[in-house]
py3Dmol code that shows the C-alpha trace and the ligand (Angstrom):
import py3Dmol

protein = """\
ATOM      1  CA  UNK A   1    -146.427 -53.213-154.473  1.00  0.00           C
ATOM      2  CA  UNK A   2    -150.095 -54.048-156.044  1.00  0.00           C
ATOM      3  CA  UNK A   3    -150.676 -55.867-159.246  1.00  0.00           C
ATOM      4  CA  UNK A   4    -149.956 -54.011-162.263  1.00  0.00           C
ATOM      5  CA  UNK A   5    -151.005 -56.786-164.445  1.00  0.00           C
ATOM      6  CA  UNK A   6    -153.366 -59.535-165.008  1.00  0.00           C
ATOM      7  CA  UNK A   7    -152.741 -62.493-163.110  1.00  0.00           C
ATOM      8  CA  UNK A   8    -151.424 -64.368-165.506  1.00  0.00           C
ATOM      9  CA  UNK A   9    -148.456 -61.730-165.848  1.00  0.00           C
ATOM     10  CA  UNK A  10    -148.377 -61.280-162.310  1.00  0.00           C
ATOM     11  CA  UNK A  11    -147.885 -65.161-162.369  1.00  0.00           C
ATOM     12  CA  UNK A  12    -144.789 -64.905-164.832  1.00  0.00           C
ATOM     13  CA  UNK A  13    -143.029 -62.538-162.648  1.00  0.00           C
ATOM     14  CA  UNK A  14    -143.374 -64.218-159.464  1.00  0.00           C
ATOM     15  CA  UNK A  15    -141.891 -67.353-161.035  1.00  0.00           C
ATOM     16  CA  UNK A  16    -139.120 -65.443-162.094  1.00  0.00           C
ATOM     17  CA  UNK A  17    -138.334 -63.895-158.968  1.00  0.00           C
ATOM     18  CA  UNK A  18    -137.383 -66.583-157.968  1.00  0.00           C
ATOM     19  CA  UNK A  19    -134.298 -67.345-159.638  1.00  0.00           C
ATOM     20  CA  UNK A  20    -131.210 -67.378-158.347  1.00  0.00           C
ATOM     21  CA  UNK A  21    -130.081 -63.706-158.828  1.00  0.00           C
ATOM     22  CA  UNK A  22    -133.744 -61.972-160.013  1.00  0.00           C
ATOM     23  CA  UNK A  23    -134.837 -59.887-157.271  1.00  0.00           C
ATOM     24  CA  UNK A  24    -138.858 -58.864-157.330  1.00  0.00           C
ATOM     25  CA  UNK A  25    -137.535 -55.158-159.249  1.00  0.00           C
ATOM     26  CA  UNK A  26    -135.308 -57.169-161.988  1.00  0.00           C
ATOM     27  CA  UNK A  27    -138.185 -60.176-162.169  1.00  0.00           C
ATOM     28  CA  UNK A  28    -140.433 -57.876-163.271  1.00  0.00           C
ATOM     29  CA  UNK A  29    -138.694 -55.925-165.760  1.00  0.00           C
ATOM     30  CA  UNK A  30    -137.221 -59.343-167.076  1.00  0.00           C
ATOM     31  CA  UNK A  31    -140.908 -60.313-167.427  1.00  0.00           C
ATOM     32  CA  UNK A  32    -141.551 -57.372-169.372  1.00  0.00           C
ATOM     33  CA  UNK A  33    -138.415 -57.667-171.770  1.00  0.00           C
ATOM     34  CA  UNK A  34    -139.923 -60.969-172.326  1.00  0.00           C
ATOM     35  CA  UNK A  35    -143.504 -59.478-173.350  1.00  0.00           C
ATOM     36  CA  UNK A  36    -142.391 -57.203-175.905  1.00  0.00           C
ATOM     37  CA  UNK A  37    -139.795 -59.295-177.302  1.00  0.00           C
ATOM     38  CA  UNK A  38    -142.340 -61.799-177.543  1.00  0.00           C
ATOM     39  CA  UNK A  39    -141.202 -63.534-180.988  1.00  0.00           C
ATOM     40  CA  UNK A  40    -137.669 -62.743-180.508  1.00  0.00           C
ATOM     41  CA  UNK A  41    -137.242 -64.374-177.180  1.00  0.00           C
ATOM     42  CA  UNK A  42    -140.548 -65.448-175.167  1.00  0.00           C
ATOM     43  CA  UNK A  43    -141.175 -68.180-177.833  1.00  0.00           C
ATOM     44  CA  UNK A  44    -138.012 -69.634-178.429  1.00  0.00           C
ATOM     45  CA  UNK A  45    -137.272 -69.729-174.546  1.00  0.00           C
ATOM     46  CA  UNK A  46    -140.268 -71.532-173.960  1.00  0.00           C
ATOM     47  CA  UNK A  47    -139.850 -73.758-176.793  1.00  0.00           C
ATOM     48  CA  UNK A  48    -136.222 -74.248-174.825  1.00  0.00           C
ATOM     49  CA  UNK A  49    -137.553 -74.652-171.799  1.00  0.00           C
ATOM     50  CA  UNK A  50    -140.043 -77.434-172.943  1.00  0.00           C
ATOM     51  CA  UNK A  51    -137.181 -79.647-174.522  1.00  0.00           C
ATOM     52  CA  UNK A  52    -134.727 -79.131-171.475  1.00  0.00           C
ATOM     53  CA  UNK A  53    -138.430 -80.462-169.747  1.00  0.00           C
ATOM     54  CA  UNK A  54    -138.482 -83.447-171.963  1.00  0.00           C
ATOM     55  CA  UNK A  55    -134.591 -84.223-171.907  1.00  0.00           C
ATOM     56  CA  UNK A  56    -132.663 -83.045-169.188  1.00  0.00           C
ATOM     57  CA  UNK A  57    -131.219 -86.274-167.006  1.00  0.00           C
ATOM     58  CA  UNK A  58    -129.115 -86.749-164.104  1.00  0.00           C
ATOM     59  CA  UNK A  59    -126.054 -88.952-165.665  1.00  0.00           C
ATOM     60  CA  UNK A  60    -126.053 -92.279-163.678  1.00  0.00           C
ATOM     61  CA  UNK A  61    -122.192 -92.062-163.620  1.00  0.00           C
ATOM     62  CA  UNK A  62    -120.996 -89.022-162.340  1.00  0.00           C
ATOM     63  CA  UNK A  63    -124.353 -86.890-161.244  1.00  0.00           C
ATOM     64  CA  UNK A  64    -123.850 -84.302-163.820  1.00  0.00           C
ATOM     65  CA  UNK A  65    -126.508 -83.062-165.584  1.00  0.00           C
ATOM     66  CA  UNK A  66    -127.462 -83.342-169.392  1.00  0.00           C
ATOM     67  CA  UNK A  67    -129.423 -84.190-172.047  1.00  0.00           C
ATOM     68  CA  UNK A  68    -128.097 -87.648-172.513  1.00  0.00           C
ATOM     69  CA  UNK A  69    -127.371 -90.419-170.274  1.00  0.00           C
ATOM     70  CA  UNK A  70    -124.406 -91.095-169.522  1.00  0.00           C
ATOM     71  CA  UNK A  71    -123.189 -87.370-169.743  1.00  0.00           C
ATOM     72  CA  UNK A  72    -121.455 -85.807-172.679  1.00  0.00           C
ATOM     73  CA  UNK A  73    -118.407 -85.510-169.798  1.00  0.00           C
ATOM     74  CA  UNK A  74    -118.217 -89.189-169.435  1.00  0.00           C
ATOM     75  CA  UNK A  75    -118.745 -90.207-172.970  1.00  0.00           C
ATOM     76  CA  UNK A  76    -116.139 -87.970-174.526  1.00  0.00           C
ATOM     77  CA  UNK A  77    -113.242 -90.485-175.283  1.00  0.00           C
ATOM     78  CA  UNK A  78    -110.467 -87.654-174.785  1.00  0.00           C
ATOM     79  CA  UNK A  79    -110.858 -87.289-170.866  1.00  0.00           C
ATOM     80  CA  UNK A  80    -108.429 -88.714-168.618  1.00  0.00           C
ATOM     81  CA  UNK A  81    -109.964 -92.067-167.157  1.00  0.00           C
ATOM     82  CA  UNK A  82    -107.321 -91.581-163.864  1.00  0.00           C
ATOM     83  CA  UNK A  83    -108.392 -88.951-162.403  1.00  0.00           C
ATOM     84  CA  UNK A  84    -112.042 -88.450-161.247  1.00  0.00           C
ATOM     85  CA  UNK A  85    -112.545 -84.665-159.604  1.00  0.00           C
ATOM     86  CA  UNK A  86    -115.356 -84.372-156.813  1.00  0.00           C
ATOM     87  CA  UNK A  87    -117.728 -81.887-156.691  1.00  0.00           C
ATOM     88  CA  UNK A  88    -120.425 -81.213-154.329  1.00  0.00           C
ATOM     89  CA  UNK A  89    -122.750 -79.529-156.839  1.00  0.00           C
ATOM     90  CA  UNK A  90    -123.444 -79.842-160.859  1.00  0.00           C
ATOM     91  CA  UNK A  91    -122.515 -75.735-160.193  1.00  0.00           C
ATOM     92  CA  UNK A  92    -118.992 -76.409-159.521  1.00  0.00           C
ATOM     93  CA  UNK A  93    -118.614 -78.735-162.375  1.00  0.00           C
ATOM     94  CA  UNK A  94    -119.715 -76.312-164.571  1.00  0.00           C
ATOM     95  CA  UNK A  95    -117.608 -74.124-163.072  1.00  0.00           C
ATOM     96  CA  UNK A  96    -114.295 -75.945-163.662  1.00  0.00           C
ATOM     97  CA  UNK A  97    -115.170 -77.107-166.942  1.00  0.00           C
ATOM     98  CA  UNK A  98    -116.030 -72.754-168.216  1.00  0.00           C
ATOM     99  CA  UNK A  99    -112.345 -72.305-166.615  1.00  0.00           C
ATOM    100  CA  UNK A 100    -111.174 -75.537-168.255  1.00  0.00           C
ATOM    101  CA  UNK A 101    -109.384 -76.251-165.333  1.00  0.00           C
ATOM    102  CA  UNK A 102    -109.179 -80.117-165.794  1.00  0.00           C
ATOM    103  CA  UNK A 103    -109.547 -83.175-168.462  1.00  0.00           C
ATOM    104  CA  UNK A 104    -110.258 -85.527-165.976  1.00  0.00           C
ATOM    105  CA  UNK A 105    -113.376 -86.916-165.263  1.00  0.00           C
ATOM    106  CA  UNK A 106    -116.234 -86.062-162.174  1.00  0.00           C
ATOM    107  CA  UNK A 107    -117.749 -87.305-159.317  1.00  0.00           C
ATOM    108  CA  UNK A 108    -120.890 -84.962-158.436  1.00  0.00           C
ATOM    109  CA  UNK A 109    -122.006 -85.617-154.584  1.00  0.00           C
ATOM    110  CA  UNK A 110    -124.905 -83.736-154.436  1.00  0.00           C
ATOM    111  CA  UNK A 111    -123.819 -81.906-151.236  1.00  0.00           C
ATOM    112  CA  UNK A 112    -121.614 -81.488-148.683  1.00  0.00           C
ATOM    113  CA  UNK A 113    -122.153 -83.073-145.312  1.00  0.00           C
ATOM    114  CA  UNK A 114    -123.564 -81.072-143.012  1.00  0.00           C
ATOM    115  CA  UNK A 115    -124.458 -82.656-139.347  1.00  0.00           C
ATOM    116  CA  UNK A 116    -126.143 -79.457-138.352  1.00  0.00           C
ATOM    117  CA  UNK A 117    -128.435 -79.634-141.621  1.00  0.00           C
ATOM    118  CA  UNK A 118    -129.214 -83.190-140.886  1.00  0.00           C
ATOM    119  CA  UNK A 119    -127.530 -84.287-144.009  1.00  0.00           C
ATOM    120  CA  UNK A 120    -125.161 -87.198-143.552  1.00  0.00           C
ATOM    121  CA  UNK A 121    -123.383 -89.581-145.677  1.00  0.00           C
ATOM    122  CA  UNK A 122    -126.304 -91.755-146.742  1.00  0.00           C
ATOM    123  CA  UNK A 123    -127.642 -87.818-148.643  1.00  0.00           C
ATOM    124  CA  UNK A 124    -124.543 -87.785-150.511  1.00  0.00           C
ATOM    125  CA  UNK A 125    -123.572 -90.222-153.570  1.00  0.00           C
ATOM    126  CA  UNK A 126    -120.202 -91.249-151.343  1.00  0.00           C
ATOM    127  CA  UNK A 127    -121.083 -95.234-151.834  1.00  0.00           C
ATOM    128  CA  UNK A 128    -120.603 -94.914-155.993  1.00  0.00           C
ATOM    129  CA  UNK A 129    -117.604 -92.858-155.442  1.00  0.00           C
ATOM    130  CA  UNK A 130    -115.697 -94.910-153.562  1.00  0.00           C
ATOM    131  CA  UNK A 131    -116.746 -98.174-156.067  1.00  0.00           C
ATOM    132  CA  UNK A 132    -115.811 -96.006-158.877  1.00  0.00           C
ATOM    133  CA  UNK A 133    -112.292 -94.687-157.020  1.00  0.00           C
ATOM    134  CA  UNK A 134    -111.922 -98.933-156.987  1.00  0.00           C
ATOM    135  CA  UNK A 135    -111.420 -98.659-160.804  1.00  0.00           C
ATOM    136  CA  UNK A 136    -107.975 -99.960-161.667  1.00  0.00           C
ATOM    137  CA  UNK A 137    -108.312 -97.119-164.373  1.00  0.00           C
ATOM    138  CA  UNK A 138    -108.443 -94.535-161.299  1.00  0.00           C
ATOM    139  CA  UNK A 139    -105.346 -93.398-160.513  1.00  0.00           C
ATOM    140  CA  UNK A 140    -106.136 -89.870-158.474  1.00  0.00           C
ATOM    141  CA  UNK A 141    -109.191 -88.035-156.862  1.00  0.00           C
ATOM    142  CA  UNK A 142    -108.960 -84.922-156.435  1.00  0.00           C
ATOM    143  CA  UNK A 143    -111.419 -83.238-154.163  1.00  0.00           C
ATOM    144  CA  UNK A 144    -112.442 -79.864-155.343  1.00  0.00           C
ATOM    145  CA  UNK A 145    -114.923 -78.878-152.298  1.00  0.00           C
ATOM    146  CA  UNK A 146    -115.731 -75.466-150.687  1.00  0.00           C
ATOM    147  CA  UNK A 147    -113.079 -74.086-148.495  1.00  0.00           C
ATOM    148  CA  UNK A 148    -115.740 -74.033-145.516  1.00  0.00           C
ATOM    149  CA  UNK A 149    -116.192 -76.612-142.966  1.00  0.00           C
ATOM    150  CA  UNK A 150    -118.708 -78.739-144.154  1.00  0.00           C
ATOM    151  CA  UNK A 151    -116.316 -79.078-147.341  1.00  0.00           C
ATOM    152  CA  UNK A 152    -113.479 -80.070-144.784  1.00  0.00           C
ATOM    153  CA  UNK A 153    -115.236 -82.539-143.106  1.00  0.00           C
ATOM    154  CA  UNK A 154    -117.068 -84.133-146.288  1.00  0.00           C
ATOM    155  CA  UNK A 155    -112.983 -84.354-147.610  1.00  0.00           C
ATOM    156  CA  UNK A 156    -111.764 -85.683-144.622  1.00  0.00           C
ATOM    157  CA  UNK A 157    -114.932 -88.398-144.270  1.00  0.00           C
ATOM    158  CA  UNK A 158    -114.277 -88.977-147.804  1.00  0.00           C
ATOM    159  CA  UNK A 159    -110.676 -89.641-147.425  1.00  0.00           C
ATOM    160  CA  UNK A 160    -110.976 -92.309-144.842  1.00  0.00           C
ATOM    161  CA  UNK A 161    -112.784 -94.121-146.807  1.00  0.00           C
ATOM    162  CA  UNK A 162    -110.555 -94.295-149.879  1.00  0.00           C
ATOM    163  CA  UNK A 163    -107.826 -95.190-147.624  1.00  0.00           C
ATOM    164  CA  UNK A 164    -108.142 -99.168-149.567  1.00  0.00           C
ATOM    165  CA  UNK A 165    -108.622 -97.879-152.807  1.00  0.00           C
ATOM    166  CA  UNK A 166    -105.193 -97.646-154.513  1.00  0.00           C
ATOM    167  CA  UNK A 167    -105.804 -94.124-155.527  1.00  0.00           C
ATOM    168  CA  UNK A 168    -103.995 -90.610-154.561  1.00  0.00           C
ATOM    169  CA  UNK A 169    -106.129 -88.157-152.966  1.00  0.00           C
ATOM    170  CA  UNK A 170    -105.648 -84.185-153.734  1.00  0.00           C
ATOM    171  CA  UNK A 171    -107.283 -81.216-152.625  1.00  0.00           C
ATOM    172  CA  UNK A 172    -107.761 -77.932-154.374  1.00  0.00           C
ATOM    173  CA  UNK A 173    -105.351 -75.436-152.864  1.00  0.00           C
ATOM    174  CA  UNK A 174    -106.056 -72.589-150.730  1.00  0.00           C
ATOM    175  CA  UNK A 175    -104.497 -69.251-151.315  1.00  0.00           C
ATOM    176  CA  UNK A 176    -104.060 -66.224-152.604  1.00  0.00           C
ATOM    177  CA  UNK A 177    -106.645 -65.485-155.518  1.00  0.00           C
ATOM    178  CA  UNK A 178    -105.518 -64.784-158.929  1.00  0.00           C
ATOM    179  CA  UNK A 179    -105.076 -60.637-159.069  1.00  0.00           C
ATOM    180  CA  UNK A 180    -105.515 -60.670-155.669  1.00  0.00           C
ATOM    181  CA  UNK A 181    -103.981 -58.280-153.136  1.00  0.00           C
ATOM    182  CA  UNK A 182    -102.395 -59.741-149.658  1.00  0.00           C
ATOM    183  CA  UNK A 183    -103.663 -56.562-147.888  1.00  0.00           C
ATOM    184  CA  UNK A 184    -107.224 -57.300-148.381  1.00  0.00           C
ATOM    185  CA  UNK A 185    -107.292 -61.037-148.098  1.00  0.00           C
ATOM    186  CA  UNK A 186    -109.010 -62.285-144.858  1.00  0.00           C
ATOM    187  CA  UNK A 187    -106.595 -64.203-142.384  1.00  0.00           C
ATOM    188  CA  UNK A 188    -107.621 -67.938-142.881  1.00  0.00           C
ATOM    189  CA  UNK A 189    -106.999 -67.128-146.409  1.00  0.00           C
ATOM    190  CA  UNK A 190    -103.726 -65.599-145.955  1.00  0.00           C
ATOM    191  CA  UNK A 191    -102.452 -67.961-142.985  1.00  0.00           C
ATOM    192  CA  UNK A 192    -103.416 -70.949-145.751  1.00  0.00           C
ATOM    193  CA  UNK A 193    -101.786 -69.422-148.302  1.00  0.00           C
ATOM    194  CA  UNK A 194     -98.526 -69.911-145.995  1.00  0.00           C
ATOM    195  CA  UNK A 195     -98.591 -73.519-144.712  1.00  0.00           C
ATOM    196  CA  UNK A 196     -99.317 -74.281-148.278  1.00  0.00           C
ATOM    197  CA  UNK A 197     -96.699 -72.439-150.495  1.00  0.00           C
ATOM    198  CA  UNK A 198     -94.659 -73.950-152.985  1.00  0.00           C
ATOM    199  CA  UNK A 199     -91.343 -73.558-154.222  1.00  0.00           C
ATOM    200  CA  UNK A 200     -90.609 -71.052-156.865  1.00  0.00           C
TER     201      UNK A 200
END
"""
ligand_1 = """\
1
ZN
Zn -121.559 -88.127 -166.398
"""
view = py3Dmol.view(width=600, height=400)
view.addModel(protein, "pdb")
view.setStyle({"model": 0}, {"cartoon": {"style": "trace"}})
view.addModel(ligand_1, "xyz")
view.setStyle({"model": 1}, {"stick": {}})
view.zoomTo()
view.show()
């Protein structure tokens, strides 16, 4: 497709495009949404955009990020102090905090090991995680990591090494989704789902 537009729209649209979920088609007619709502919502995006520029920090306790340091997660006074939930990504934490699925507190890694990837232990922030897990606070971690293998194996790496700390360690569970149907789940899911089922 050729330039409609002066570069400096053309520029605008190719910057969008590449967000997560903007394809070249929607980048463009989020670009011009912006344009003619110009007052409405260019300015006070940019304006928003500049500040999260100026503020936004990674929290040097958990890896979650905010616009103060430590994070409004681990300065809030009503989280649980025993129980620390790891996360590979700030993603997932915002994840289980929109399903307020937890009051305890986080532990972002920053990925998942991946040997094929070239991303190993020393990528991840496993070293402050298992001195925080040393907390007599601490009580439980509960690993909340992809169902995929590099998930597994970060878990199970991660596991070894809390073996000292005096800490239980808990997975998420694997099963059957909510409103889900048996007939359409694939078999790891349903064979999971099994071995793991609990009483009723
Ligand atoms: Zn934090």
């Amino acid at each position: 497709m050729g330039a409609v537009a002066g570069p400096e729209i053309e520029r605008l649209v190719q910057l969008l495009a590449r967000l997560p979920g903007l394809g070249p088609r929607s980048a463009r007619r989020a670009a011009l949404h912006l344009i003619k709502k110009r007052e409405a919502l260019m300015m006070p995006l940019a304006s928003a955009m500049q500040v999260a520029l100026d503020k936004v920090q990674v929290c040097k306790t958990c890896g979650n990020i905010d616009t103060q340091n430590p994070c409004t997660v681990c300065t809030d006074p009503k989280r649980d102090d025993a129980i620390i939930v790891v996360v590979a990504d700030v993603a997932d934490l915002w994840a289980l905090e929109r399903a307020n699925a937890t009051q305890g507190r986080y532990h972002v890694l920053g990925a998942t090991l991946s040997p094929l990837d070239g991303v190993g232990p020393q990528d991840l922030t496993i070293d402050a995680l298992v001195a925080r897990a040393h907390d007599s606070r601490v009580h439980e971690i509960i690993l909340a990591l992809n169902a995929t293998v590099d998930g597994q194996t970060t878990a199970h790496y991660i596991t070894d090494l809390l073996q000292d700390a005096n800490v239980k360690v808990t997975r998420l569970a694997h099963g059957v989704p909510v409103g889900g149907e048996l007939d359409y789940l694939d078999e790891g899911t349903l064979s999971a789902a099994m071995r793991q089922r609990t009483l009723f």
